[in-house]
Backbone as a ProteinNet text record, in pm:
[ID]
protein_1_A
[PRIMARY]
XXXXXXXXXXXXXXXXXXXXXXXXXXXXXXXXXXXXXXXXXXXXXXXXXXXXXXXXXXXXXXXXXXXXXXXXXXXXXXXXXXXXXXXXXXXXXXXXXXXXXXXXXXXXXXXXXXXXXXXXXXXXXXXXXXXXXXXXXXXXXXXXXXXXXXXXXXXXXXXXXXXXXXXXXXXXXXXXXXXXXXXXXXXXXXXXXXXXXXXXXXXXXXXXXXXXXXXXXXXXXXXXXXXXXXXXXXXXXXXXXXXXXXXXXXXXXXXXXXXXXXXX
[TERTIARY]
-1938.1	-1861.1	-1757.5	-1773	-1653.3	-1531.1	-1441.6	-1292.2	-1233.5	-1115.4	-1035	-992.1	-932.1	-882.9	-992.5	-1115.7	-1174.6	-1238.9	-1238	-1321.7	-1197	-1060	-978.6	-938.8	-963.5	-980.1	-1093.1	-1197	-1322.3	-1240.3	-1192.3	-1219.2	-1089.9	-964.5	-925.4	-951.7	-1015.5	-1104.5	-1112.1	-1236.6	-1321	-1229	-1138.3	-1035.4	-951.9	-933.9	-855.1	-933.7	-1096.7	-1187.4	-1203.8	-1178.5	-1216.9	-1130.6	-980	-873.6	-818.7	-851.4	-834.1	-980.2	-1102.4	-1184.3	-1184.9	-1191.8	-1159	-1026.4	-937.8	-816.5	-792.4	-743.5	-633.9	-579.8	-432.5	-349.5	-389.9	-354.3	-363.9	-251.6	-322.8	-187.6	-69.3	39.3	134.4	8.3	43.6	-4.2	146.6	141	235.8	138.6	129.6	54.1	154.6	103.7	215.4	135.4	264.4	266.9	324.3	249.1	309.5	459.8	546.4	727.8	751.8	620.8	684.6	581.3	515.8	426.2	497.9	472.8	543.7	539.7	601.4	650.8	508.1	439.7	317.4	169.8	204	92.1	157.4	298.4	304	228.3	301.7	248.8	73	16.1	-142.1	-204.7	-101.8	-159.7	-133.2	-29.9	-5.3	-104.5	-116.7	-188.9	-355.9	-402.1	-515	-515.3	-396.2	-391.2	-382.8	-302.4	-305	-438.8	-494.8	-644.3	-779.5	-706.3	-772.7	-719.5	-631.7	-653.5	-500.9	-399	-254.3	-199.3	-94.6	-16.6	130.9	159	345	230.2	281.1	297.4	351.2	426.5	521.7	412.9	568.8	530.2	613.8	579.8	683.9	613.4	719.9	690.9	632.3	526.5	481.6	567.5	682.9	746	831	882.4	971.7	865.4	711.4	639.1	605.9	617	574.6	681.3	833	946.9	960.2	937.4	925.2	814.6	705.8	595	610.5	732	773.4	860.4	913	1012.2	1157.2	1166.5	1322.8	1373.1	1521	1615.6	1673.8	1597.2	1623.7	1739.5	1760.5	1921.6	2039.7	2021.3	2169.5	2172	2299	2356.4	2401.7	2285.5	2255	2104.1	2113.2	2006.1	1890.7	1746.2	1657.7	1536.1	1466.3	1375.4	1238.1	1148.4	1007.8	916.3	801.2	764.8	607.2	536.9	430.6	331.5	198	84.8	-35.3	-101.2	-183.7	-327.7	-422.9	-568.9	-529.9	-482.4	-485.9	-293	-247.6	-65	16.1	136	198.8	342.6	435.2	507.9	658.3	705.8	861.9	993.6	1008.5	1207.2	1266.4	1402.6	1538.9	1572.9	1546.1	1656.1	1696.2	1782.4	1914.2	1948.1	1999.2	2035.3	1887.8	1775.5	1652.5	1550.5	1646	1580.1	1605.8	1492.2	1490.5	1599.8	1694.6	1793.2	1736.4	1636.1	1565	1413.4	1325	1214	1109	1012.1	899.5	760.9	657.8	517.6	399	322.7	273.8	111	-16.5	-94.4	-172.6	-61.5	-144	-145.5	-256.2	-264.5	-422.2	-436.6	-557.6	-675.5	-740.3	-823.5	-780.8	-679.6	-661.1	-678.3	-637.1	-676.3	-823.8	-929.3	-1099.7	-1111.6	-1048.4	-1125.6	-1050.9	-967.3	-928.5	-1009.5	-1062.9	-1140.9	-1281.7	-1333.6	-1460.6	-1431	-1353	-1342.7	-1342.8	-1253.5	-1236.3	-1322.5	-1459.7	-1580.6	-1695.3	-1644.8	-1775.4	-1723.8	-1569.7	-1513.3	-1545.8	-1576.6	-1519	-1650.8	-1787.2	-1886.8	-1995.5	-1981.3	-2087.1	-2155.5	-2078.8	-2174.9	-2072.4	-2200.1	-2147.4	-2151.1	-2109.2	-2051.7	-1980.5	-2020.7	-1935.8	-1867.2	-1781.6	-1637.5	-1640.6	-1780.5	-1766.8	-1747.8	-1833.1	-1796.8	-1647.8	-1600.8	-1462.6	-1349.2	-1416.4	-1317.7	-1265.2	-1428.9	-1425.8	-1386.4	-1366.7	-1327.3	-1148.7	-1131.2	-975.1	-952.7	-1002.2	-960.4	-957.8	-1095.6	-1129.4	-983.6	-1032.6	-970	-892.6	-860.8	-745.2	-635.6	-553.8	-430.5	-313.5	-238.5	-113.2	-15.9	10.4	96.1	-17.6	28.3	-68.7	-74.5	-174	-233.5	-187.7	-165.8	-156.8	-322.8	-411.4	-581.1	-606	-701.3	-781.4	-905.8	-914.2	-1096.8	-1140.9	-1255.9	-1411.6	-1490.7	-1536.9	-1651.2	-1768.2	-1873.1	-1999.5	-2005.8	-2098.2	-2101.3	-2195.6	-2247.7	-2401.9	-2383	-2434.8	-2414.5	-2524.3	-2532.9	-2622.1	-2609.3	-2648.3	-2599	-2659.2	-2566.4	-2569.3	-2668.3	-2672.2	-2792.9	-2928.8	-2947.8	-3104.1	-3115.6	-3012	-3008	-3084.7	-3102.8	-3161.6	-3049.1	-3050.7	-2946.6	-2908.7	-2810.9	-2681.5	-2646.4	-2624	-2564.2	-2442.7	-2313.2	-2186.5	-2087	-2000.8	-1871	-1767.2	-1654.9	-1558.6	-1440.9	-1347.9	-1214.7	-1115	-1040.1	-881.5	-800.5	-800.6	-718.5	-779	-908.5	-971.1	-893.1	-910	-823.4	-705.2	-624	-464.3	-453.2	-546.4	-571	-617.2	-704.7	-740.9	-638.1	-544.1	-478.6	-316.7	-302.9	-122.8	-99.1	-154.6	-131.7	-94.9	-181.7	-117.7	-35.5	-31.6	84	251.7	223.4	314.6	377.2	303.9	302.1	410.4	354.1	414.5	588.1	581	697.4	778.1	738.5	854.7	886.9	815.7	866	952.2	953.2	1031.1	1187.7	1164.7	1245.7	1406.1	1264.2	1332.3	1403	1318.7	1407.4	1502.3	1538.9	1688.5	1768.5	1740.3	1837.7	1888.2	1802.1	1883.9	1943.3	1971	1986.8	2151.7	2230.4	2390.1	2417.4	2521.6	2591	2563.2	2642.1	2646.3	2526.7	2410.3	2267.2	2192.6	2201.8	2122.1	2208.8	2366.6	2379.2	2350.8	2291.4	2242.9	2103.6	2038.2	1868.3	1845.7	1982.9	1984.2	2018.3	2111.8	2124	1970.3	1941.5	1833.9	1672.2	1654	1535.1	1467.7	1351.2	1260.1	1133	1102.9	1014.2	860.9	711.7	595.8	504	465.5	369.2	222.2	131	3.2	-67.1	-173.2	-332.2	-320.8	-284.2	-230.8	-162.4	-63.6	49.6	-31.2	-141.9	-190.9	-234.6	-271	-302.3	-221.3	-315.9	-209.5	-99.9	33.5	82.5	215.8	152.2	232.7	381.3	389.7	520.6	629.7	532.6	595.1	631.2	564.1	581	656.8	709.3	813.3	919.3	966.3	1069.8	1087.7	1021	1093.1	1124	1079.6	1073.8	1239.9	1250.6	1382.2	1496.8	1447.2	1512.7	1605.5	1481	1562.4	1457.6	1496.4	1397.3	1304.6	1146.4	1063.2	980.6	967.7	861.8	810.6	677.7	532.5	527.4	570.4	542.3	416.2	478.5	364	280.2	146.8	34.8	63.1	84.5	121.5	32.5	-108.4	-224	-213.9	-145.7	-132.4	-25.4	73.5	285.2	204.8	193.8	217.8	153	11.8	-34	42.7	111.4	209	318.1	394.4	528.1	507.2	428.3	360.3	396.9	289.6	268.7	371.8	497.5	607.1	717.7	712.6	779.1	793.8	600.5	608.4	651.4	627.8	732.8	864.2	941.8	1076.4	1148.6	1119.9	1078.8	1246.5	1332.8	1463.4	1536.8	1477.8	1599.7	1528.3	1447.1	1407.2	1522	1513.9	1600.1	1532.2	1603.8	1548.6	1459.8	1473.7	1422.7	1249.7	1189.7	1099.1	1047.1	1065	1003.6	966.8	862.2	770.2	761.6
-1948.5	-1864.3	-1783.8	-1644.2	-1565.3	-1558.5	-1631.9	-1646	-1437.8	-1463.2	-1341.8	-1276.6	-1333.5	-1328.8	-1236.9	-1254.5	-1195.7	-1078.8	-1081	-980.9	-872.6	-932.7	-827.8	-743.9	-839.1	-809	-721.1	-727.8	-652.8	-533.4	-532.3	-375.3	-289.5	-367.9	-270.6	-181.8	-280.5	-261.3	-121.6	-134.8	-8.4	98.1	78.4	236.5	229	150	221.6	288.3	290.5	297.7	453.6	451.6	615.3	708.5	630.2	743.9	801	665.9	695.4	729.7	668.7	693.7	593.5	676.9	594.6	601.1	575.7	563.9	501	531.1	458.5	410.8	420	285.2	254	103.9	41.8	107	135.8	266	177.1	236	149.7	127.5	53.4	70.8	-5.4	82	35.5	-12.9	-177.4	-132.6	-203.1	-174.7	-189.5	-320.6	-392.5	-532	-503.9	-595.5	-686.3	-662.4	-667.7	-698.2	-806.7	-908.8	-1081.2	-1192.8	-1095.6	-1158.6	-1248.1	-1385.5	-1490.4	-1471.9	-1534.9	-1493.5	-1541.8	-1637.5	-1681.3	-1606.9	-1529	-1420.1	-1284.2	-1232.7	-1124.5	-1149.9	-1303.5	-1321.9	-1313.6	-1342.5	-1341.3	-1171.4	-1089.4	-943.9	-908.4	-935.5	-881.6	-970.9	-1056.1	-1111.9	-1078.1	-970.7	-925.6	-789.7	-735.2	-654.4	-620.9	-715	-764.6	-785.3	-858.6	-918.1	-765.8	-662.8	-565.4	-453.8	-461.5	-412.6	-277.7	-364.9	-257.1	-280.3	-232.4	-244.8	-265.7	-280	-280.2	-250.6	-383.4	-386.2	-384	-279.4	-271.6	-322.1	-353.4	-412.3	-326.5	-258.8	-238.5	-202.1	-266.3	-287	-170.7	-177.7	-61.8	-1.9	-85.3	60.6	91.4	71.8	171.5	237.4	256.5	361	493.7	378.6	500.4	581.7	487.5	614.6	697.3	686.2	752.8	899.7	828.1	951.5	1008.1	993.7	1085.9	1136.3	1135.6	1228.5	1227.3	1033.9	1013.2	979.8	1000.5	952.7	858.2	724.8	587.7	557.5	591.7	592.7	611.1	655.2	674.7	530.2	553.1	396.4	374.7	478.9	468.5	412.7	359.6	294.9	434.8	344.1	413.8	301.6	332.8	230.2	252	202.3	243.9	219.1	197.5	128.3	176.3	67.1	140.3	37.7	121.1	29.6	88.1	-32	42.3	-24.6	-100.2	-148.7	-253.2	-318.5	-495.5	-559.2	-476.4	-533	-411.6	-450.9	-369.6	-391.5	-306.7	-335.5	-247.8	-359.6	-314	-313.2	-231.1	-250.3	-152.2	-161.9	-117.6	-117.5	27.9	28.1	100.9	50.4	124.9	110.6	199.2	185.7	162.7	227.5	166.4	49.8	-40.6	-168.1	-195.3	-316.9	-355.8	-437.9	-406.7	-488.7	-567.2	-596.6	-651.5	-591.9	-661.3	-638.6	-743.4	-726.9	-814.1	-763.1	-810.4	-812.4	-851.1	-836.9	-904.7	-879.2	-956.1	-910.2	-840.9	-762.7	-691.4	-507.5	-478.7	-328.3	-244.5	-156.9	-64.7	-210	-283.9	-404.6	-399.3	-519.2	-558.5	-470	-381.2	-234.1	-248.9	-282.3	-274.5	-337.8	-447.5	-580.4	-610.9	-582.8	-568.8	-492.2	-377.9	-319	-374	-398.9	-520.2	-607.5	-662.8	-770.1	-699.6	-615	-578	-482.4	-403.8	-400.6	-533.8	-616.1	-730.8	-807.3	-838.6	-909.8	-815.2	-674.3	-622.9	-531.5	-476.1	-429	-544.6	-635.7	-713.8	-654.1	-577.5	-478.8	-531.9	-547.5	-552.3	-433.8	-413	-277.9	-318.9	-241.3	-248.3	-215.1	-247.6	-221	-39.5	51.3	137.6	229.2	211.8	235.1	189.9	96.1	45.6	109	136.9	247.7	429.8	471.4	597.6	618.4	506.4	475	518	426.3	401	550.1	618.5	786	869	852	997	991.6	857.1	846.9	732.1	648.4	567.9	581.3	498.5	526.4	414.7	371.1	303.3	315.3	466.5	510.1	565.6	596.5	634	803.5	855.6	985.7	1091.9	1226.9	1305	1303.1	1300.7	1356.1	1232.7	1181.1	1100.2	1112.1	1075.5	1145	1037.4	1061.3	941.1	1027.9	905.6	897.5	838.6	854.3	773.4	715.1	535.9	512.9	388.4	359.1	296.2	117	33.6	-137.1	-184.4	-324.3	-413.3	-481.6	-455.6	-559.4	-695.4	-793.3	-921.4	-957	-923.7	-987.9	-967.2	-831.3	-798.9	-831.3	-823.9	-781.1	-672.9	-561	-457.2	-363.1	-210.1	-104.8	-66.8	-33.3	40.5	98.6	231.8	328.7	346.5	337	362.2	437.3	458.2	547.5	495.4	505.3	436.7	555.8	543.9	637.7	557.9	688	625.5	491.4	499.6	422.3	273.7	247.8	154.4	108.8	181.1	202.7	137.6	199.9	160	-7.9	-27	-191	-303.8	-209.6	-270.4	-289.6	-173.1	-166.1	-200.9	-204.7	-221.1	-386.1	-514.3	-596.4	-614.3	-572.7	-597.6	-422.2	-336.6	-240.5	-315.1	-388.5	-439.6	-486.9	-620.1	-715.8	-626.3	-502.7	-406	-388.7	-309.3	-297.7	-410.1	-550.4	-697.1	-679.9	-646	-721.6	-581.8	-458.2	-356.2	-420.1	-450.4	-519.7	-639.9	-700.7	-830.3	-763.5	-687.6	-602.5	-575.4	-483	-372	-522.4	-616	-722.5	-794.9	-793.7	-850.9	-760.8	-629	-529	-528.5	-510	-491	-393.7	-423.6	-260	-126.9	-167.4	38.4	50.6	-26.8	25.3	112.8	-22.2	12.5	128.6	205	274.5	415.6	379.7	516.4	486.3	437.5	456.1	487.4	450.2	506.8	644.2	733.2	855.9	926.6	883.8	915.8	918.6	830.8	830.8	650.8	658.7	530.3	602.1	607.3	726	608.3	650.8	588.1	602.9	557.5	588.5	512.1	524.4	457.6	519.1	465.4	539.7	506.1	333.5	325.7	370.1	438.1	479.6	626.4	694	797.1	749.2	632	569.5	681.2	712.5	858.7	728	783	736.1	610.1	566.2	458.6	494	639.4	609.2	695.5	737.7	729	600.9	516.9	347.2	327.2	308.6	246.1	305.9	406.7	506.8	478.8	438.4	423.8	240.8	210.8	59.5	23.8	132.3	92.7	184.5	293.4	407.7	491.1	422.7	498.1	628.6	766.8	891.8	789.8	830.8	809.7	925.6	907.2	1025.9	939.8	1098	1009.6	1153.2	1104.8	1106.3	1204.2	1333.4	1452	1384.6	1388.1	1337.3	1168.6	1125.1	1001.9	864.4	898.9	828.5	841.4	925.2	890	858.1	876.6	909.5	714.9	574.7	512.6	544	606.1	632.7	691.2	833.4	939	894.6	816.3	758.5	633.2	557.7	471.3	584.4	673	776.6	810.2	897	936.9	824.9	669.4	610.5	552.8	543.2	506.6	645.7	770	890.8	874.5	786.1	763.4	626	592.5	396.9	398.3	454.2	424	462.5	538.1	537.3	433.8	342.3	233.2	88.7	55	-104	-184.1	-255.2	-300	-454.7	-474.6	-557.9	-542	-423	-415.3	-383.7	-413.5	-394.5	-565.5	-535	-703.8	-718.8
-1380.7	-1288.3	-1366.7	-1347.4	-1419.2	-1343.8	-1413.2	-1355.8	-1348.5	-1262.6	-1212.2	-1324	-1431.9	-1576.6	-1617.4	-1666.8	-1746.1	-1684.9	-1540.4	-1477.8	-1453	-1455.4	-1475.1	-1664.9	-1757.9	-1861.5	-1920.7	-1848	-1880.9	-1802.8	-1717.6	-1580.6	-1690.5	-1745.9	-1828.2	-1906.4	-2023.8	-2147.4	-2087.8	-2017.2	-1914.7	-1888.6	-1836.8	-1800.6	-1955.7	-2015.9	-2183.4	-2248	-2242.1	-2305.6	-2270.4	-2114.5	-2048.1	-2064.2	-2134.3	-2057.4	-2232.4	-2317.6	-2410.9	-2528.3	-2536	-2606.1	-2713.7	-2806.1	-2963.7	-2997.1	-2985.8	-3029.2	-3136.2	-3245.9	-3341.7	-3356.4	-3270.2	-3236.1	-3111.4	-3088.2	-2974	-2867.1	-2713	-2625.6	-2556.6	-2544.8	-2417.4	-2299	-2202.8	-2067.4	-1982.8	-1875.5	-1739	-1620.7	-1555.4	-1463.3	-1354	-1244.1	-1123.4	-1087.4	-1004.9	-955.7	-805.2	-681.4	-569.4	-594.3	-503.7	-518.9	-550.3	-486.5	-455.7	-593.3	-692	-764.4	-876.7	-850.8	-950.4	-1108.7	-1161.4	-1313.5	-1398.9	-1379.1	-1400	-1346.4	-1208.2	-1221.9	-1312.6	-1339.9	-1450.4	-1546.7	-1641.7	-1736.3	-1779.8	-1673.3	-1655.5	-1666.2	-1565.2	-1604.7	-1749.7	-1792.6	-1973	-2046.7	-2046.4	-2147.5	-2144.3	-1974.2	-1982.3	-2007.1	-2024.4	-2031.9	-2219.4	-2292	-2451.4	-2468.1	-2430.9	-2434.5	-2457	-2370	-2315.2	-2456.5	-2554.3	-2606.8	-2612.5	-2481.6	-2544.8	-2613.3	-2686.8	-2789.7	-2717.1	-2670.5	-2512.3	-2391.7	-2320.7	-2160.7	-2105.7	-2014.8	-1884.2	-1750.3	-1681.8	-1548.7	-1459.5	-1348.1	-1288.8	-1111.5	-1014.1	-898.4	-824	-742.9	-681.5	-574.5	-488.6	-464.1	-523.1	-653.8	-719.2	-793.3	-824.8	-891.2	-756	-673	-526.4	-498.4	-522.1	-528	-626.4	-735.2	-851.7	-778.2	-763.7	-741.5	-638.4	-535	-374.8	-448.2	-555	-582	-563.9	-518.7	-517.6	-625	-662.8	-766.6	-719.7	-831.7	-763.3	-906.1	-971.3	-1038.7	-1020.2	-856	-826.9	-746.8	-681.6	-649.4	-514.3	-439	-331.3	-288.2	-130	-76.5	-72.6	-114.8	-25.6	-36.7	136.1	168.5	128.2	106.1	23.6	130.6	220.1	231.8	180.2	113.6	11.7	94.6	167.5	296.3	147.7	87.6	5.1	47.3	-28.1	32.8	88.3	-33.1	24.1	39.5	-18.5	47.7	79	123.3	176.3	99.4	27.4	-34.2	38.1	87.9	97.8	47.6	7.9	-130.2	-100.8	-98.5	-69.8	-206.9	-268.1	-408.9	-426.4	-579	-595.6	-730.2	-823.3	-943.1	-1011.2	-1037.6	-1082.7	-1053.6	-942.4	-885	-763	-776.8	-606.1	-574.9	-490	-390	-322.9	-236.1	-149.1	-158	-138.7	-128.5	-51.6	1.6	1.6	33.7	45.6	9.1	83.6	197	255.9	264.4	267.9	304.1	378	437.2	548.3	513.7	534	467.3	498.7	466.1	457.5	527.6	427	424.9	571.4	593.4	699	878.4	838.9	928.4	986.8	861.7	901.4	964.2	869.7	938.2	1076	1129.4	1269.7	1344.8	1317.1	1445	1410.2	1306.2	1297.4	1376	1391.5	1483.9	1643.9	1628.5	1815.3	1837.4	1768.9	1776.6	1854.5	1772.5	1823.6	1909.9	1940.5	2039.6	2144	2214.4	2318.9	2345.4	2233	2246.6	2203.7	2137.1	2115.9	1977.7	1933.6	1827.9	1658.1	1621.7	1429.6	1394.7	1282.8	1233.2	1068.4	982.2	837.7	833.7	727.6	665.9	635.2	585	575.1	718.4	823.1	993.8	1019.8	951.6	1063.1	947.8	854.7	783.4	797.2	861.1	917.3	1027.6	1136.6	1252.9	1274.7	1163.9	1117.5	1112.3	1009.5	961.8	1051.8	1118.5	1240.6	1345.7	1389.1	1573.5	1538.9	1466.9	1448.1	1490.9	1539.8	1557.8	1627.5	1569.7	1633.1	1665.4	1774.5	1850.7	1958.2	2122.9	2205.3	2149.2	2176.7	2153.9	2276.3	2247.4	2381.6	2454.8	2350.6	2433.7	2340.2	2412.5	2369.6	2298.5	2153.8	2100.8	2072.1	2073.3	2040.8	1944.1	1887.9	1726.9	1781	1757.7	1794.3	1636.7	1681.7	1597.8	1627.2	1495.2	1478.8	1439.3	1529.9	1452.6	1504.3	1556	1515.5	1675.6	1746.9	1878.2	1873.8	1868	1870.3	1912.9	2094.8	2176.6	2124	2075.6	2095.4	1917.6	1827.4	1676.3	1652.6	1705.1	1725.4	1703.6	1638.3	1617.2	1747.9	1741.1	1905.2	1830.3	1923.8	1932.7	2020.8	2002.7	2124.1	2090.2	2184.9	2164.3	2154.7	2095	2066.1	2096.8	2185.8	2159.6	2117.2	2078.4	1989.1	2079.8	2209.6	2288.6	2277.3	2210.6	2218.2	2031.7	1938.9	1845.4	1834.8	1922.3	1969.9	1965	2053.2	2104.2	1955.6	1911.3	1757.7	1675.7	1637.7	1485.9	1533.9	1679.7	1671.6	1654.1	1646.2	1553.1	1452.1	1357.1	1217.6	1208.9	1282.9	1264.3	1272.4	1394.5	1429.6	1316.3	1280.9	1162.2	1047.2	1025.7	903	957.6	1078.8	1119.3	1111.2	1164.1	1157.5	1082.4	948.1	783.8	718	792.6	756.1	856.4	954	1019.3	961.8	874	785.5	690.2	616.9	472.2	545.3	632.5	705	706.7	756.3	800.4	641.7	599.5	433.9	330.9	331.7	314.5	321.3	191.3	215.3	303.8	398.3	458	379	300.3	266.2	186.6	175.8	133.6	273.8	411.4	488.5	599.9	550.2	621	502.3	431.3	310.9	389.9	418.1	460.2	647.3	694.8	821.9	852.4	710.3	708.7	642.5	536.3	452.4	508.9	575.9	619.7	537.5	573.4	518.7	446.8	383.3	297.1	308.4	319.8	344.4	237	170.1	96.5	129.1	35.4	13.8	107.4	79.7	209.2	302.9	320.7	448.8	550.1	495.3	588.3	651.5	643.6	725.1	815.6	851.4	992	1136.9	1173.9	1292.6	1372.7	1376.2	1445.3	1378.6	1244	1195.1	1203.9	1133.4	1095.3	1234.5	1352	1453.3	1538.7	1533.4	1550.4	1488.7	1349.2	1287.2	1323.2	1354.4	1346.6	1519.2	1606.5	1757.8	1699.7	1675.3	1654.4	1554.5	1461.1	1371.2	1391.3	1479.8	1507.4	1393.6	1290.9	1168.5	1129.1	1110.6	1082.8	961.5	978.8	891	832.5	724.4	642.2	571.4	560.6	439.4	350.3	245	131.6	131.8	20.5	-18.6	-125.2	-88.2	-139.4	-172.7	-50	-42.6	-84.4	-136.1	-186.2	-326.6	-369.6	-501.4	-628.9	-493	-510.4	-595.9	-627.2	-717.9	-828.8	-867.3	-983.7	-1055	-923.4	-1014.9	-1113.6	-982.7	-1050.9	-1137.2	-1176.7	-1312.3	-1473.9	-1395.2	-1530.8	-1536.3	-1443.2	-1470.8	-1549.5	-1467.9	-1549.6	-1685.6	-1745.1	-1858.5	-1977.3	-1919	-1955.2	-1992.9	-1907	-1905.3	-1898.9	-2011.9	-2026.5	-1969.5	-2112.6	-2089	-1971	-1883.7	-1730.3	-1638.5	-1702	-1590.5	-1626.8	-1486.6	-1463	-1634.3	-1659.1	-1805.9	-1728.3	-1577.9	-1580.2	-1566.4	-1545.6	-1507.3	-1683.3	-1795	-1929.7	-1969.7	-1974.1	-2025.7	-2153.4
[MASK]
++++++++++++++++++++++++++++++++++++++++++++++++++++++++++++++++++++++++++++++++++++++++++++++++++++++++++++++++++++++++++++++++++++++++++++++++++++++++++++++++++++++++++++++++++++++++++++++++++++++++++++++++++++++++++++++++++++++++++++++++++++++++++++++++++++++++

């Protein structure tokens, strides 16, 4: 059985190999981490990442690379809120001065999104359906705020009874019912951060806004849900699918204006 270690050590190799070629010296690499990932899973990414062939490993948290790549100045010594919805977690931090004041991390994200209307697909039509259907579902007509008009997607599964292909319609309001669970879920834990959050941080993010990143956060409707829910203004982030790759690359650009805690 190939352990997580090596299948993440091989998948580096593979992108140092593409981005760099033949190289000469061995390259820096920065790769981003969870907010809440223990000192024993860091140590595990550097040493596959050493293993893989860098010469310096940075670590640094995905929403301070996602603030980096929206284009905030997280060096000043004021609050701002991140909240980064990417495949598989959802990363929330309040920072300031280069680092996180508060942060946390939860499994719920993009993934979790599918596999919710997979489920309220076969709970409510009887019909199976893939992760690639309950992903286009999500994009077209998705949504976790109610809609002014209501739209429907047709779409193709497996009906239980007969195990024979169906054909049905699905509208957004059926949507609504699917994804505001774990929406919800996102909002509590934006909830929790504001509450552990010093005064004069969380009255800089009640003037400022709560800034959204990741793929997740295009879900129609999220960050109108969060914003009646915290009644704090919310925005998403210009080219918000790729604001952590950006701000990675921008930060290993600018090793020295990062928190010194995020250098491994």
């Amino acid at each position: 059985m190939i352990s997580n270690y090596t299948v993440t050590e091989k998948m580096l190799k593979y992108f140092i190999s593409k981005v760099c070629g033949r190289f000469v010296f061995a390259p820096r690499i920065m790769i981003c981490i969870p907010s809440q990932v223990t000192e024993v899973e860091k140590k595990a990414v550097i040493d596959a990442a050493s293993q893989a062939g860098a010469r310096k490993v940075y670590l640094i948290e995905e929403p301070i690379a996602a603030a980096i790549g929206a284009g905030i100045d997280i060096s000043k010594p004021c609050g701002n809120m991140v909240v980064d919805i990417g495949g598989g977690t959802t990363d929330i931090a309040v920072i300031s001065l280069g680092g996180s004041v508060v942060s946390t991390s939860l499994k719920v994200a993009g993934d979790k999104f599918d596999e919710a209307i997979v489920k309220y697909i076969k709970r409510k039509h009887n019909i199976i359906i893939g992760e690639r259907t309950a992903e286009d579902l999500k994009i077209n007509i998705g949504c976790v705020y109610p809609k002014i008009q209501d739209a429907e997607m047709e779409i193709r599964g497996r009906d239980l009874g007969s195990g024979l292909p169906s054909t049905i319609k699905i509208r957004s309001s059926e949507m609504l019912e699917a994804l505001i669970e774990p929406a919800l879920m996102i909002v509590d834990s934006v909830h929790s951060v504001l509450e552990r959050t010093p005064p004069e941080l969380a009255a800089d993010i009640s003037d400022k806004g709560i800034y959204m990143t990741g793929g997740g956060c295009l879900v129609d409707g999220l960050d109108k849900l969060l914003q009646e829910k915290t009644g704090i203004n919310v925005m998403i982030a210009q080219d918000a699918v790729s604001c952590v790759a950006l701000g990675t690359g921008k930060a290993l650009d600018n090793l020295d204006t990062l928190d010194a805690k995020t250098r491994r």
